[in-house]
N, C-alpha and C positions, 0 to 999 in steps of 0.2 A: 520798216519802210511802208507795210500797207496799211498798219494803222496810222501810219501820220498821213498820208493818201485821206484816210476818212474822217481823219480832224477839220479837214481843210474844209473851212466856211461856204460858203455859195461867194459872200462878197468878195473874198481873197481867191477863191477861181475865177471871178470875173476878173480881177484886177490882173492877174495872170496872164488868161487869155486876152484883157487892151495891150497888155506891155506886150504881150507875143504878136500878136498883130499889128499893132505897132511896128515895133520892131524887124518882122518882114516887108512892110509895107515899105518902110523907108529904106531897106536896105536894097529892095526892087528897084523903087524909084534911083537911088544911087547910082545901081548898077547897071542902068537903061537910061542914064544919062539926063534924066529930069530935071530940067530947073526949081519946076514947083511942087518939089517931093512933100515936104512936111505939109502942103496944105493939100493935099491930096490924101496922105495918111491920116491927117485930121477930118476929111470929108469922110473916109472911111470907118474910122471909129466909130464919127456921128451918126454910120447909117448901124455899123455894129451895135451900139449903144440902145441904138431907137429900136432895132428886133432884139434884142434883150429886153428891154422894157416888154413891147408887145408880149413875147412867151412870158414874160412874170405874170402880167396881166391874166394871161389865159389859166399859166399854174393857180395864179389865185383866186380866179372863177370856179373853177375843177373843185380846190379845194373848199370851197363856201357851198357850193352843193353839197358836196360830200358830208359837208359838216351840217348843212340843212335834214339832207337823207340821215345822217346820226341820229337829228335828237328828233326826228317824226318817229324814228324807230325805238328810240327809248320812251319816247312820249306811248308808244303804243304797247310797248311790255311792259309800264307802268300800270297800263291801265288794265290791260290782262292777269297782272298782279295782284292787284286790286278786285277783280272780279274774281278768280279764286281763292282770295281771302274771304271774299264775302260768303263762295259759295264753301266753303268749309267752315263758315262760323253759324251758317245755318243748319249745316250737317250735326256739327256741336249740338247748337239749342235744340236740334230734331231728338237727336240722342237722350239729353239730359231729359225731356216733357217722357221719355218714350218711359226712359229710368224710370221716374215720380209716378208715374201712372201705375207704372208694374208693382214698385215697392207699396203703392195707395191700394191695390189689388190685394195684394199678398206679405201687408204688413209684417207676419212673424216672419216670412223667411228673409233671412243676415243674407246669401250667397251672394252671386250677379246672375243678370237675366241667362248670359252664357250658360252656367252651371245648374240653374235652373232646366234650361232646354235641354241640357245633358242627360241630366237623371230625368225627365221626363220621357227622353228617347229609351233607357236605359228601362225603364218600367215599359213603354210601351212594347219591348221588345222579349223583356219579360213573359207579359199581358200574351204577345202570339205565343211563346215558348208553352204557356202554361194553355191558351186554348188546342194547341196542336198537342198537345198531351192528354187533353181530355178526351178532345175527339176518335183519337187514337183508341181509347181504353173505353168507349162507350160501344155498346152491344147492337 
């Protein structure tokens, strides 16, 4: 039952609620003795009708902004996109000139710069080991 409730179209709720209104309207008018029921219930629908319109009107201004505010906003994480790509591909090219230089430096060594600075930390540390051992043993 409540999904068939959420099938139901906008147009087929409207037509719903004119036949529902409708249908009290003339039954009022009936039962209050009215001569000119049905063009009274018709005057009513026409004003029901015409603020249905009006709030469509407003839902579909709401959503034309909305849809405006979307794509200013994807318009704008496009272009933030875009700029961290740029600023990562100049991260790249920084990298790669930094490589060529280092390898143009110190053509025999295969490693990377990384494994490089490793074993240089490695000897440097070395380097104290062995001067605090001198110093140690000098008179």
């Amino acid at each position: 039952m409540e999904n068939e409730k959420e099938n139901i179209d906008s147009s087929e709720l409207f037509q719903r609620f004119m036949l529902t209104l409708m249908q009290a309207t003339f039954l009022e008018a009936i039962s209050s003795g009215k001569e000119h029921a049905p063009i009274e219930a018709k005057e009513q629908l026409d004003r029901a009708q015409q603020k249905l319109i009006e709030e469509e009107k407003k839902v579909n201004s709401f959503l034309q902004v909305l849809q405006e505010q979307n794509d200013i906003l994807n318009t704008e994480c496009d272009m933030e996109c875009l700029r961290k790509i740029d600023e990562l591909t100049q991260i790249k090219d920084a990298i790669s000139r930094i490589e060529s230089e280092f390898h143009a430096m110190f053509p025999d060594y295969k490693g990377t710069i990384e494994e490089f600075i490793n074993e240089n930390i490695d000897l440097q540390k070395k380097l104290a080991e062995a001067e605090i051992t001198v110093s140690q043993h000098r008179p």
